[in-house]
N, CA, C and O atoms as a printed pandas DataFrame, in Angstrom:
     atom_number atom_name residue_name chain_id  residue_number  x_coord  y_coord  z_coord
0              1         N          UNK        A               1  -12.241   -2.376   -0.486
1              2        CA          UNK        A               1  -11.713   -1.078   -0.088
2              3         C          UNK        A               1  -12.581   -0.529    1.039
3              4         O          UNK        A               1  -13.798   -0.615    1.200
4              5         N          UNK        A               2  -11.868   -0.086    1.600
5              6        CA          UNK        A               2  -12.620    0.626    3.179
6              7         C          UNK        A               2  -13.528    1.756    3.096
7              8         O          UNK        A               2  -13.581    2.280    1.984
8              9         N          UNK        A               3  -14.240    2.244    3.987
9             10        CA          UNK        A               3  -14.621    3.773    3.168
10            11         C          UNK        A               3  -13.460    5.107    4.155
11            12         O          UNK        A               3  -12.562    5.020    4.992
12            13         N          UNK        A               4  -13.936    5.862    3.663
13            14        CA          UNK        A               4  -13.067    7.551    4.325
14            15         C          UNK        A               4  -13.624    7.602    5.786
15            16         O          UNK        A               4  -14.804    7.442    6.101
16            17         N          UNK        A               5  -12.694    7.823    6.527
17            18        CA          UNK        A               5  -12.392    7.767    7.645
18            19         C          UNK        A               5  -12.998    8.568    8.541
19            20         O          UNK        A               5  -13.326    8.566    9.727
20            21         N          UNK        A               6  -13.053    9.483    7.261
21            22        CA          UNK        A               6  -13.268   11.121    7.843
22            23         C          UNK        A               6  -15.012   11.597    6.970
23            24         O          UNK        A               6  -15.959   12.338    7.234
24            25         N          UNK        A               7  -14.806   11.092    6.384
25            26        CA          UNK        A               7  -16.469   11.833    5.412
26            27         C          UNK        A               7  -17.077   10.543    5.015
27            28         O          UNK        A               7  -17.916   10.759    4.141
28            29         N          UNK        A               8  -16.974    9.114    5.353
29            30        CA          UNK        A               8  -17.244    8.261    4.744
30            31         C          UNK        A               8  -17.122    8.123    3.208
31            32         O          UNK        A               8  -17.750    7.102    2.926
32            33         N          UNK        A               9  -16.632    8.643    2.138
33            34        CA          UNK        A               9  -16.672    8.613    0.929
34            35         C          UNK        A               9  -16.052    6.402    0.794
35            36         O          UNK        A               9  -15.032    5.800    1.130
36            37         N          UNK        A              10  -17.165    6.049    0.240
37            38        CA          UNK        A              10  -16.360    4.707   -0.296
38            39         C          UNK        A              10  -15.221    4.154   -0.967
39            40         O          UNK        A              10  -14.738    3.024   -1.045
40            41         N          UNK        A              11  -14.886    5.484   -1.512
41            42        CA          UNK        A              11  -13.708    5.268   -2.747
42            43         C          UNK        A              11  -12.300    5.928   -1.925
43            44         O          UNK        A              11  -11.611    6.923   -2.150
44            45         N          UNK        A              12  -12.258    5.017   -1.031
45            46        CA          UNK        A              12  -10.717    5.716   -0.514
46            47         C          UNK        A              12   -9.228    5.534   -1.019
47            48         O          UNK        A              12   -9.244    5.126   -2.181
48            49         N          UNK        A              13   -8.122    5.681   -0.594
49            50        CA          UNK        A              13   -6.975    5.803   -0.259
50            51         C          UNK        A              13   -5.883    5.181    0.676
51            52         O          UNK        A              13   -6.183    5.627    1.784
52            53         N          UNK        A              14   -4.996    4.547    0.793
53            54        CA          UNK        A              14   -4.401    4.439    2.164
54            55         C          UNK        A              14   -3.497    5.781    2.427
55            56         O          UNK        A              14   -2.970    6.359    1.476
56            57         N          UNK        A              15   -3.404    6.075    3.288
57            58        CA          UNK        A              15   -2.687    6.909    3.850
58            59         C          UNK        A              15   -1.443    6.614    5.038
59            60         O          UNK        A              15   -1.601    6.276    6.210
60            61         N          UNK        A              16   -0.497    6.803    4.487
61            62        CA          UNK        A              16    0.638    6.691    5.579
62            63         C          UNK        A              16    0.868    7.538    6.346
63            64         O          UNK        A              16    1.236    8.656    5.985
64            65         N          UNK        A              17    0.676    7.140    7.785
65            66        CA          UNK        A              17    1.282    8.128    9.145
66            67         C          UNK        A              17    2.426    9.224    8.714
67            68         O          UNK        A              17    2.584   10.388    8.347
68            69         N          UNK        A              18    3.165    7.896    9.052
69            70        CA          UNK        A              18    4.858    7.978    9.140
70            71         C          UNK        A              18    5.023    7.532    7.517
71            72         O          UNK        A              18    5.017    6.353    7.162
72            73         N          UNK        A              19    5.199    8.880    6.432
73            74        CA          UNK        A              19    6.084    8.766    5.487
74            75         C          UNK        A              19    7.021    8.076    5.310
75            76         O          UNK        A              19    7.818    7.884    6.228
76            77         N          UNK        A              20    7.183    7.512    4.077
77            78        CA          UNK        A              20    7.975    6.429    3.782
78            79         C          UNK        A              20    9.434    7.189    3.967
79            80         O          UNK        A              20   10.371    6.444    4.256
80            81         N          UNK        A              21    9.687    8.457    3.843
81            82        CA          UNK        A              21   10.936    9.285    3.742
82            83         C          UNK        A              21   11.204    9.394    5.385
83            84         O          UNK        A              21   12.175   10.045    5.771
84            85         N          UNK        A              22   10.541    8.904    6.104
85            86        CA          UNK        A              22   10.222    9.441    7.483
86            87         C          UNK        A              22   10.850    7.932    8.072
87            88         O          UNK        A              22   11.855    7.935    8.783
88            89         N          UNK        A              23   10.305    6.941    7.782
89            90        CA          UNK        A              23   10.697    5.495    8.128
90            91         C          UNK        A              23    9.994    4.218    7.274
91            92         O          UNK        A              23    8.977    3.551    7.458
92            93         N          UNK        A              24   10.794    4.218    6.501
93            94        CA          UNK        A              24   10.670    3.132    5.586
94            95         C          UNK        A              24    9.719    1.909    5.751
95            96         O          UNK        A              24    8.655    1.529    5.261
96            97         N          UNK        A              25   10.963    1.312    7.034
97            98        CA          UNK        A              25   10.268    0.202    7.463
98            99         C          UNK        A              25    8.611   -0.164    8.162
99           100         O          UNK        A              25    7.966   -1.113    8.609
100          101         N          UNK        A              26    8.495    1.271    7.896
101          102        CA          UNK        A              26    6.519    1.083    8.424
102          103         C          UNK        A              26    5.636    1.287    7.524
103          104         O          UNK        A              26    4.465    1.515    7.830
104          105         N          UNK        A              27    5.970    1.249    6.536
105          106        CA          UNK        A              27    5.163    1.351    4.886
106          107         C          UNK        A              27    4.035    0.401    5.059
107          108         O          UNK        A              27    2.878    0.810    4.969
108          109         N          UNK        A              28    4.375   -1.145    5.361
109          110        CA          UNK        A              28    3.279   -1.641    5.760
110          111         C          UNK        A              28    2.875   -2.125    6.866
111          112         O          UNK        A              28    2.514   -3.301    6.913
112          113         N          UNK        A              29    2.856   -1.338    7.950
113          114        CA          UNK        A              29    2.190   -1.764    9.116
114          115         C          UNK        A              29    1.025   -1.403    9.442
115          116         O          UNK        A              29    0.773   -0.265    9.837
116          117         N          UNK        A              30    0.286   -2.199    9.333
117          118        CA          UNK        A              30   -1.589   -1.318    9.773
118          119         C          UNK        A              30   -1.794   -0.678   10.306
119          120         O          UNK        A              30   -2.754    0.074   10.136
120          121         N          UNK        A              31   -0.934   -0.629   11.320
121          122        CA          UNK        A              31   -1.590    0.805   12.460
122          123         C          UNK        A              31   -1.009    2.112   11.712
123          124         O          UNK        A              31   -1.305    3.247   12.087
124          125         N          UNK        A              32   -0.053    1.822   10.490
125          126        CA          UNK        A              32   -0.123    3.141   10.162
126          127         C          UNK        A              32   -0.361    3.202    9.014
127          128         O          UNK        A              32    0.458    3.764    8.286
128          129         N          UNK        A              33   -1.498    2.674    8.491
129          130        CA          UNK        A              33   -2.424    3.265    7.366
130          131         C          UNK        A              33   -3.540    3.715    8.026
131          132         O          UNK        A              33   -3.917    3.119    9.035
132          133         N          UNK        A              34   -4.358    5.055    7.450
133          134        CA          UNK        A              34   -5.656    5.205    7.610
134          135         C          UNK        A              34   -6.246    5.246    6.090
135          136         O          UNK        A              34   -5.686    5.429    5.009
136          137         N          UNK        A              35   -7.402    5.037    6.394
137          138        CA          UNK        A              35   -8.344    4.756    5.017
138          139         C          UNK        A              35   -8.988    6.160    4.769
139          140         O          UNK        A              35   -9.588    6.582    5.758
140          141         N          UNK        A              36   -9.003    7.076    3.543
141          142        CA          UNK        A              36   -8.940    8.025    3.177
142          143         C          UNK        A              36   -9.398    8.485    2.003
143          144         O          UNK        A              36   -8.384    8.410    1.310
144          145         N          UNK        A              37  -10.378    8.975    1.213
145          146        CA          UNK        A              37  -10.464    9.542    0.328
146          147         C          UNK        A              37  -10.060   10.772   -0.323
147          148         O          UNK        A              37   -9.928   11.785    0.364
148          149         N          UNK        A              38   -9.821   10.801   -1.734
149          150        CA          UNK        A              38   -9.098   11.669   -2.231
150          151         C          UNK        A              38   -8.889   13.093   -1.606
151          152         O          UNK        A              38   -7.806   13.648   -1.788
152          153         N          UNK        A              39   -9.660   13.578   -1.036
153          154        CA          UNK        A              39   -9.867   15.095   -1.155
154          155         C          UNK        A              39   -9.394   15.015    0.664
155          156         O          UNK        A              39   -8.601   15.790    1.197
156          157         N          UNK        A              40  -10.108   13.898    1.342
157          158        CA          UNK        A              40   -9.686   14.193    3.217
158          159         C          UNK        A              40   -8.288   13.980    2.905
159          160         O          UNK        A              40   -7.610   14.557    3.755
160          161         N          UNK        A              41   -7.375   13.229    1.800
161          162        CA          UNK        A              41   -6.270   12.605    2.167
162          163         C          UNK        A              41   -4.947   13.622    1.674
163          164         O          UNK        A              41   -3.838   13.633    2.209
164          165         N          UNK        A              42   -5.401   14.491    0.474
165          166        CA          UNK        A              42   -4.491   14.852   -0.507
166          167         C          UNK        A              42   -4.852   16.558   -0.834
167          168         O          UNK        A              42   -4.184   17.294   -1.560
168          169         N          UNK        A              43   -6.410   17.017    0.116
169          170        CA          UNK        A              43   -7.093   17.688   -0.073
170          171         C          UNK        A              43   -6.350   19.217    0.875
171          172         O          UNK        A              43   -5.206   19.193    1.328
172          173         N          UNK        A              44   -7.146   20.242    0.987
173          174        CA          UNK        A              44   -6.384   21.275    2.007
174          175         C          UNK        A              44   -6.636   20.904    3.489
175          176         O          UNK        A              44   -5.883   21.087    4.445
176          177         N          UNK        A              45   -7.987   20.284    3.460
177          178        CA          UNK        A              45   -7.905   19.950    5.037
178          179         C          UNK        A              45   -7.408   18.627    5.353
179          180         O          UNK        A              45   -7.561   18.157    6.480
180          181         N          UNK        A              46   -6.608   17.772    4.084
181          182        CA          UNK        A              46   -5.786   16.478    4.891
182          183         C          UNK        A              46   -4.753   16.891    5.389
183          184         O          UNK        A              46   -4.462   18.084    5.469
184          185         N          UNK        A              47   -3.961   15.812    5.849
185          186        CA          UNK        A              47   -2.535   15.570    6.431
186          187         C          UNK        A              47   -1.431   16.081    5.597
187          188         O          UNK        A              47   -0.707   17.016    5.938
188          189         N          UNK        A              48   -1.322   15.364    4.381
189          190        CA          UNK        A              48   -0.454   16.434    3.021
190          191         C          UNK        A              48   -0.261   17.555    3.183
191          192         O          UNK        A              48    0.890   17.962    3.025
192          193         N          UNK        A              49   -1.375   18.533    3.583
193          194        CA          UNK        A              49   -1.705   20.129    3.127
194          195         C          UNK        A              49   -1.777   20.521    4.612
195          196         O          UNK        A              49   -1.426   21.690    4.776
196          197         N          UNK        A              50   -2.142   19.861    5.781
197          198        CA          UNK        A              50   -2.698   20.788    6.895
198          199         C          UNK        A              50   -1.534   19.927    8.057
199          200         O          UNK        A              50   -1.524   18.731    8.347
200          201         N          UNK        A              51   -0.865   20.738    8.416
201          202        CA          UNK        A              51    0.231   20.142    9.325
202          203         C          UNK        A              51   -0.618   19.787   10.523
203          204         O          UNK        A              51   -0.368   18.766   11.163
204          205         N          UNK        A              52   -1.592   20.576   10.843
205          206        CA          UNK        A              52   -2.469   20.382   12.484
206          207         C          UNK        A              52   -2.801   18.583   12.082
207          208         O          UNK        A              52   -2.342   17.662   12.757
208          209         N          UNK        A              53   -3.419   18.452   11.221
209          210        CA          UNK        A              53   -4.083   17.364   10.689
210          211         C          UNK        A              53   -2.920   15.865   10.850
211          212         O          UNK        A              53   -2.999   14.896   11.606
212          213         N          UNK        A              54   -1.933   16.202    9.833
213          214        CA          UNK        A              54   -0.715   15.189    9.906
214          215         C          UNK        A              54   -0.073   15.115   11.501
215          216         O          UNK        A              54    0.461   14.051   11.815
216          217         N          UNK        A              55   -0.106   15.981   12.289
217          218        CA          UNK        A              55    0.144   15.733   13.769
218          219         C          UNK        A              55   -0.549   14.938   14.484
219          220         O          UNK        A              55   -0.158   14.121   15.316
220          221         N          UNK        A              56   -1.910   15.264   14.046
221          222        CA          UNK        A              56   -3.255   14.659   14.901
222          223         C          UNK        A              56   -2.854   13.332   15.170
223          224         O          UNK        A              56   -2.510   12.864   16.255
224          225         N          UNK        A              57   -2.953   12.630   13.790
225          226        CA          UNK        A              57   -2.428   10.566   13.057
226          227         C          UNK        A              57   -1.568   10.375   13.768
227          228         O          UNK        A              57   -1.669    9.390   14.499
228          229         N          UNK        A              58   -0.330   11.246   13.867
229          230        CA          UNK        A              58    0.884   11.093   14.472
230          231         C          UNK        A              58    1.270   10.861   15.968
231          232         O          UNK        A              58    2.185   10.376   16.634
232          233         N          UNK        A              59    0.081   11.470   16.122
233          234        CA          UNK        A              59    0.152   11.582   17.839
234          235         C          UNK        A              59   -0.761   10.339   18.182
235          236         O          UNK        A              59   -0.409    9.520   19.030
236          237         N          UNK        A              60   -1.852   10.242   17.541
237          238        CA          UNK        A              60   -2.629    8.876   17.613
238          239         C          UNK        A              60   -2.062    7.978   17.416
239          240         O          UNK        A              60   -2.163    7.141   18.314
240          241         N          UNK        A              61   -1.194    7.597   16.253
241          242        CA          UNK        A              61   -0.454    6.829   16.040
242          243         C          UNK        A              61    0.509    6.501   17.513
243          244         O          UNK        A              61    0.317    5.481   18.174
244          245         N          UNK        A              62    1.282    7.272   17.785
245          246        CA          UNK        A              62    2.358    7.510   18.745
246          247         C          UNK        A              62    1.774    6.799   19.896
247          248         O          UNK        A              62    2.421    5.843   20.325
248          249         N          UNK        A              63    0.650    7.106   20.476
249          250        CA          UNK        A              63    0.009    7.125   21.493
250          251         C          UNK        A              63   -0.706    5.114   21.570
251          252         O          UNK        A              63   -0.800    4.342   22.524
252          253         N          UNK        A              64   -0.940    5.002   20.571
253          254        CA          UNK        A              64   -1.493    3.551   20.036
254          255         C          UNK        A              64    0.094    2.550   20.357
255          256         O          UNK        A              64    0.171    1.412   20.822
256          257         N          UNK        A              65    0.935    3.247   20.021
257          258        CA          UNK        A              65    1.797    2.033   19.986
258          259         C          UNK        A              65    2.344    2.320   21.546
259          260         O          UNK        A              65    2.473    1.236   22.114
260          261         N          UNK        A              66    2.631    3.214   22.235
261          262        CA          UNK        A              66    2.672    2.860   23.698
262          263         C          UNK        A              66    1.867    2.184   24.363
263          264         O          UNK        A              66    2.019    2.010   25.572
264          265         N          UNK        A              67    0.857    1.681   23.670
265          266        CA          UNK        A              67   -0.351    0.794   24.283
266          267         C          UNK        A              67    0.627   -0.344   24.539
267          268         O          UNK        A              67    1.147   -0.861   25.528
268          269         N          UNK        A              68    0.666   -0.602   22.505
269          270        CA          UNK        A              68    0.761   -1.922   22.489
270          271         C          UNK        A              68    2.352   -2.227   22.865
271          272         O          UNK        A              68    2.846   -3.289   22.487
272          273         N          UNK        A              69    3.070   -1.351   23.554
273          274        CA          UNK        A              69    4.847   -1.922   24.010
274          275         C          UNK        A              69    4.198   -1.243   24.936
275          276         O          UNK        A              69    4.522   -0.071   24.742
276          277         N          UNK        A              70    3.241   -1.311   26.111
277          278        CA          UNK        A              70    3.346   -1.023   27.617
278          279         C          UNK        A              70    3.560   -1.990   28.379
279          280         O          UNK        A              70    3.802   -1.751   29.562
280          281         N          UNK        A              71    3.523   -3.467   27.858
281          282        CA          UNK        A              71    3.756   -4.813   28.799
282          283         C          UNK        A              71    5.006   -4.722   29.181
283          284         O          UNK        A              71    5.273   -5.639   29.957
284          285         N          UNK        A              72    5.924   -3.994   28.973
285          286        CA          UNK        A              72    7.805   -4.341   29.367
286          287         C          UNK        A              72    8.568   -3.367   28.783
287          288         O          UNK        A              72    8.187   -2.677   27.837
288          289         N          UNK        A              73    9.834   -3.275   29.419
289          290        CA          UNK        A              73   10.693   -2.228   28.835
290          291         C          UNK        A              73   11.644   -2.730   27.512
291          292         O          UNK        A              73   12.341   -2.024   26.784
292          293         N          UNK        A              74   11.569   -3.223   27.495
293          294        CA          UNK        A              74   12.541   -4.621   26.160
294          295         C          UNK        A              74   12.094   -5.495   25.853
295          296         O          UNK        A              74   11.894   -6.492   26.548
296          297         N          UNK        A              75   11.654   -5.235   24.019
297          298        CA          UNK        A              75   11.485   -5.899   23.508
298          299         C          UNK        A              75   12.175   -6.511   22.368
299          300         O          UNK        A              75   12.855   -5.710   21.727
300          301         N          UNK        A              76   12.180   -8.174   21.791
301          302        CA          UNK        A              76   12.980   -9.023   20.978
302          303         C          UNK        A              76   12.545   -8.624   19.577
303          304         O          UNK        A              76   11.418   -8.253   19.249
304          305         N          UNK        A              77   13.660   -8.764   18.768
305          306        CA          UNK        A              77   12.826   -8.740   17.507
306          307         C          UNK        A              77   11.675   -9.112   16.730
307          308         O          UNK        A              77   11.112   -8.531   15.802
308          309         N          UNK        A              78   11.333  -10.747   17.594
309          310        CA          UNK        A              78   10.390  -11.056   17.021
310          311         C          UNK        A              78    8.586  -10.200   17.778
311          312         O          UNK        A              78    7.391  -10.027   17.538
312          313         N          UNK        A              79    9.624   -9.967   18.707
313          314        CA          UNK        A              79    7.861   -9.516   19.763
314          315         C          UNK        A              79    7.588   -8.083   18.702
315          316         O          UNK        A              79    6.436   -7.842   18.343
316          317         N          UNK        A              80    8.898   -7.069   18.198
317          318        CA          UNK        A              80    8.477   -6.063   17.708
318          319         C          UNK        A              80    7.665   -6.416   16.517
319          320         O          UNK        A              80    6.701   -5.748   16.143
320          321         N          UNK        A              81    8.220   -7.806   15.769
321          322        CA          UNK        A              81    7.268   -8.180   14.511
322          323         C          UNK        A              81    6.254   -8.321   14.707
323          324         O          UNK        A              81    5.416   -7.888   13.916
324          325         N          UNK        A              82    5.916   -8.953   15.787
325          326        CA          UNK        A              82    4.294   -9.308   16.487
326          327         C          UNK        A              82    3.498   -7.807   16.554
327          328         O          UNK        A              82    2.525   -7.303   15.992
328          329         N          UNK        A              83    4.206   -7.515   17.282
329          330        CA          UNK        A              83    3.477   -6.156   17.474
330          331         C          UNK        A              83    2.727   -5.467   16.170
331          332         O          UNK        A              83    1.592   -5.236   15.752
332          333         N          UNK        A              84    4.172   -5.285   15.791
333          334        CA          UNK        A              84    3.580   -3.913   14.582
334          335         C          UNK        A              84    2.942   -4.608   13.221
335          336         O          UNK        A              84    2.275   -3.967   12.409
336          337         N          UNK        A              85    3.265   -6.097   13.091
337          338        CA          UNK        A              85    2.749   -7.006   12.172
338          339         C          UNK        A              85    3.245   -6.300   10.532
339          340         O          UNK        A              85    2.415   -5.964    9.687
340          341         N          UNK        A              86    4.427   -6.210   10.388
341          342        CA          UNK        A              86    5.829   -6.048    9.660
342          343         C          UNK        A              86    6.625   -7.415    8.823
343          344         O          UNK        A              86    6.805   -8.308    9.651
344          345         N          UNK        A              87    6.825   -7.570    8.283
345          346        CA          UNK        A              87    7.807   -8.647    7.514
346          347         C          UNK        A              87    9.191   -8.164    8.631
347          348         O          UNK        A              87    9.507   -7.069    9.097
348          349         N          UNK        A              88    9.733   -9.419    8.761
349          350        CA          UNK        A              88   11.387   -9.156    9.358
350          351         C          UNK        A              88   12.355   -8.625    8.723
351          352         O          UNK        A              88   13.392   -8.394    9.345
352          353         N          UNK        A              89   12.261   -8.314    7.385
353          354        CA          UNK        A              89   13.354   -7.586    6.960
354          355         C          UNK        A              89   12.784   -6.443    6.848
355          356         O          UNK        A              89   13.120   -5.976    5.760
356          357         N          UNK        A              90   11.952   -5.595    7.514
357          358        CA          UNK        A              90   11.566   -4.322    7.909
358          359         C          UNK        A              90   11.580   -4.313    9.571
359          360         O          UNK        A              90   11.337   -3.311   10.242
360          361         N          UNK        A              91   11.696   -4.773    9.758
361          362        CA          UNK        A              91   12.214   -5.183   11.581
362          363         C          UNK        A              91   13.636   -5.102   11.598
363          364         O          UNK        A              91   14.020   -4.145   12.270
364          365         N          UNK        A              92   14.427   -5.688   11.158
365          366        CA          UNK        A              92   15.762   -5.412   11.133
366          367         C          UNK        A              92   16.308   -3.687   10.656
367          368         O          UNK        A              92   17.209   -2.935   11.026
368          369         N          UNK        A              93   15.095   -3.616    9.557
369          370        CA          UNK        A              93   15.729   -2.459    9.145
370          371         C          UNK        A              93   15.525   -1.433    9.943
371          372         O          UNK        A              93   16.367   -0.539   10.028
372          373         N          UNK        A              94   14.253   -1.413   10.720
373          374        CA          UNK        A              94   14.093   -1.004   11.861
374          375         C          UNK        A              94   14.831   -0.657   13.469
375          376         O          UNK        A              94   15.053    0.464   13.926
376          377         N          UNK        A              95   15.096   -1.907   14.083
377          378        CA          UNK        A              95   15.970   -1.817   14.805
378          379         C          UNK        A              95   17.437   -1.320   14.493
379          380         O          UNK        A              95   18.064   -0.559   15.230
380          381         N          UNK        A              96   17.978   -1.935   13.115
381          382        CA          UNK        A              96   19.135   -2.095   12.819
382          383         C          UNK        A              96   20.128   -0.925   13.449
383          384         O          UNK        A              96   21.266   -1.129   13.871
384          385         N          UNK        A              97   19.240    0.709   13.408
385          386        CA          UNK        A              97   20.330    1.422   14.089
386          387         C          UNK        A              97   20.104    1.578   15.418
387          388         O          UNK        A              97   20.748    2.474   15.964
388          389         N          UNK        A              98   19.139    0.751   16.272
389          390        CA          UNK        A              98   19.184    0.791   17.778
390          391         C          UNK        A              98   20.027   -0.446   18.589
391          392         O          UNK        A              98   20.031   -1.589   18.133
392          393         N          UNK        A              99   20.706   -0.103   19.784
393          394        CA          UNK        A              99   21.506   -0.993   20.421
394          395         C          UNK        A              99   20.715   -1.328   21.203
395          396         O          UNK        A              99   19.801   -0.756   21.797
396          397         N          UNK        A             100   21.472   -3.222   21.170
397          398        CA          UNK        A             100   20.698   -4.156   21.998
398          399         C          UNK        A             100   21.343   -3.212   23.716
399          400         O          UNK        A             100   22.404   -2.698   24.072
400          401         N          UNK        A             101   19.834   -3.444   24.393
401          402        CA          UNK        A             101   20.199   -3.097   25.991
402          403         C          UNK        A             101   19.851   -4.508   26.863
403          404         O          UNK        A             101   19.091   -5.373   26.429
404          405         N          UNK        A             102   20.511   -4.583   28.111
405          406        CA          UNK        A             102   20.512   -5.638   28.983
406          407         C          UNK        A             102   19.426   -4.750   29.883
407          408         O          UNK        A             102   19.543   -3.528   29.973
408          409         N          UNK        A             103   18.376   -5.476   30.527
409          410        CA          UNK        A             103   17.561   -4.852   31.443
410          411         C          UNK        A             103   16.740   -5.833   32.235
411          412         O          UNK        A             103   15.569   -6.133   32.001
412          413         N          UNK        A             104   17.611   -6.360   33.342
413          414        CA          UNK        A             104   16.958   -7.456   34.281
414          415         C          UNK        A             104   17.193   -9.065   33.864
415          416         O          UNK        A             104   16.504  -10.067   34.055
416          417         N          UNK        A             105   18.438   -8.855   33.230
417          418        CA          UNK        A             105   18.296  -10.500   32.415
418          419         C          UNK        A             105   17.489  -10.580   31.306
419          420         O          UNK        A             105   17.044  -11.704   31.076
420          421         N          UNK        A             106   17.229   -9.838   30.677
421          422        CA          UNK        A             106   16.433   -9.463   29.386
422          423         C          UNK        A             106   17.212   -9.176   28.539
423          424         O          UNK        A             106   18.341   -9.090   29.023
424          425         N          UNK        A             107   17.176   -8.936   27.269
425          426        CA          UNK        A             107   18.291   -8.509   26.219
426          427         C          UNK        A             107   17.304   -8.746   25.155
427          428         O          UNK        A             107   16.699   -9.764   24.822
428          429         N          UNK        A             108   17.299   -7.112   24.550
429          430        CA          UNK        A             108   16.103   -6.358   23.517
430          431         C          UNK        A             108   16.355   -5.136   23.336
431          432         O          UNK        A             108   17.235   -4.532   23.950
432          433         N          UNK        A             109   15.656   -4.671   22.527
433          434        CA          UNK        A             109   15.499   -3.160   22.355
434          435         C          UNK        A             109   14.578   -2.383   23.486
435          436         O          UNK        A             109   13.987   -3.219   24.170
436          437         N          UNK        A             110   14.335   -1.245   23.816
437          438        CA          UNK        A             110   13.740   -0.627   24.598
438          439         C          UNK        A             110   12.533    0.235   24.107
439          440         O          UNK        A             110   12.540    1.051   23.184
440          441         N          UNK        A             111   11.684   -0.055   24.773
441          442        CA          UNK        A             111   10.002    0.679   24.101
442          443         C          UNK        A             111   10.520    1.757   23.277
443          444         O          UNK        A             111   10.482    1.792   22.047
444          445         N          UNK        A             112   11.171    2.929   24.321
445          446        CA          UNK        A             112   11.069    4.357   23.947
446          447         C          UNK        A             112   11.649    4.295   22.367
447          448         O          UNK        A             112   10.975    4.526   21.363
448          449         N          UNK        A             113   13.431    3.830   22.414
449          450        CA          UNK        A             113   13.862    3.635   21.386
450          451         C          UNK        A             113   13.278    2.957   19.914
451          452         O          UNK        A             113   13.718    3.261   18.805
452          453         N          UNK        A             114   12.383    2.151   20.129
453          454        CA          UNK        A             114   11.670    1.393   19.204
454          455         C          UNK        A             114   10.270    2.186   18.609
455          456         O          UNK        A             114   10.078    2.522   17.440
456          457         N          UNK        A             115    9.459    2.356   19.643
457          458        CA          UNK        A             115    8.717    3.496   19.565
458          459         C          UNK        A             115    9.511    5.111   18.214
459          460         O          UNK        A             115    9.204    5.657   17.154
460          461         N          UNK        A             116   10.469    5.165   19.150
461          462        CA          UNK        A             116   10.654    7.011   18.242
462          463         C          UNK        A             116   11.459    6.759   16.900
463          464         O          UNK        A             116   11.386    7.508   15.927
464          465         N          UNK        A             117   12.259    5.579   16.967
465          466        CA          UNK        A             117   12.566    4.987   15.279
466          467         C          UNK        A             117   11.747    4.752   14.932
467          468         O          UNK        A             117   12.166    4.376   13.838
468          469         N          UNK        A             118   10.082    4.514   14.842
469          470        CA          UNK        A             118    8.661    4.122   14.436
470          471         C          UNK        A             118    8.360    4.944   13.642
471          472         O          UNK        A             118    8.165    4.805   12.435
472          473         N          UNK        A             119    8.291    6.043   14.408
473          474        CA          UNK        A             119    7.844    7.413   14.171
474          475         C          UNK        A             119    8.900    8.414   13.591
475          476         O          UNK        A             119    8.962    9.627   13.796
476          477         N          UNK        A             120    9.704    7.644   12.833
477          478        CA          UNK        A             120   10.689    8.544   12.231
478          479         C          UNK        A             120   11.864    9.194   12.797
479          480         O          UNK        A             120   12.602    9.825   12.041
480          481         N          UNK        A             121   12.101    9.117   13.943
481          482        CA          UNK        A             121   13.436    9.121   14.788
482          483         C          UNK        A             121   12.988   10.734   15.502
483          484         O          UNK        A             121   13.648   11.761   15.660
484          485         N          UNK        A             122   11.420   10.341   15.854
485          486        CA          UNK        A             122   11.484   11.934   16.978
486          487         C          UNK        A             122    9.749   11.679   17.409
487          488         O          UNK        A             122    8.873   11.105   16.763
488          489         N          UNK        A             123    9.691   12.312   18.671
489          490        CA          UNK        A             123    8.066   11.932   19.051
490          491         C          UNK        A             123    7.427   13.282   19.371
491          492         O          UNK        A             123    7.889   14.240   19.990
492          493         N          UNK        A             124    6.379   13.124   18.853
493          494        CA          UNK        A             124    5.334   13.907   18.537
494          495         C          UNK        A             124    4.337   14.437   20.101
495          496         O          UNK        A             124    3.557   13.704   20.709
496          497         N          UNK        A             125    4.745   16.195   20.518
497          498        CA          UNK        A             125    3.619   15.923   21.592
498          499         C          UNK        A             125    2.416   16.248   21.273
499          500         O          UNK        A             125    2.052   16.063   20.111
500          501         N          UNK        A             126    1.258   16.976   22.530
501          502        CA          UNK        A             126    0.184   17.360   22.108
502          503         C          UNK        A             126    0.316   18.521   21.731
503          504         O          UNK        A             126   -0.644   19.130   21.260
């Protein structure tokens, strides 16, 4: 087990970004767990209790995965598996309500679109 992220406590938590009610299919993707102990995670000054807090992840989060889809505007299903390091039947479930786009002889999904279904079907500013 990792320690707290935030206070070092050893005895942490995972914590999900993006709520499972929010988007399913990212329940287990690493970039959106943080490691958390009881009280930073579930406490008044976590993410649960302090909306400033749950934005913060969100926007970090948000901001992390435009990193990793900045190589191209369309990406394949399997590159999104690569990416977010997901099982494929959370990739499908993922894409499933975005349409394939043509872009240069390419044929994929598109960062933005893939990106804001990530994040629960809306993006987070500062």
């Amino acid at each position: 087990m990792q320690e707290c992220i935030v206070c070092g406590n050893p005895y942490s938590e995972e914590h999900h970004i993006v709520f499972r009610g929010q988007q399913e299919a990212m329940i287990n993707c690493p970039l959106n767990k943080k490691s958390l102990c009881c009280e930073c995670h579930r406490g008044k000054n976590g993410p649960h209790l302090n909306r400033s807090i749950d934005l913060k992840y969100k926007i970090e989060l948000q901001e992390e995965m435009y990193k990793l889809f900045s190589a191209k505007e369309c990406y394949s299903e399997d590159e999104v598996k690569i990416i977010l390091q997901i099982p494929r039947k959370h990739v499908r479930k993922l894409l499933k309500p975005l349409g394939l786009k043509v872009l240069d002889d390419t044929v994929g999904y598109c960062r933005e679109d893939i990106i804001k279904q990530a994040m629960g079907g809306k993006f987070y500013g500062k």
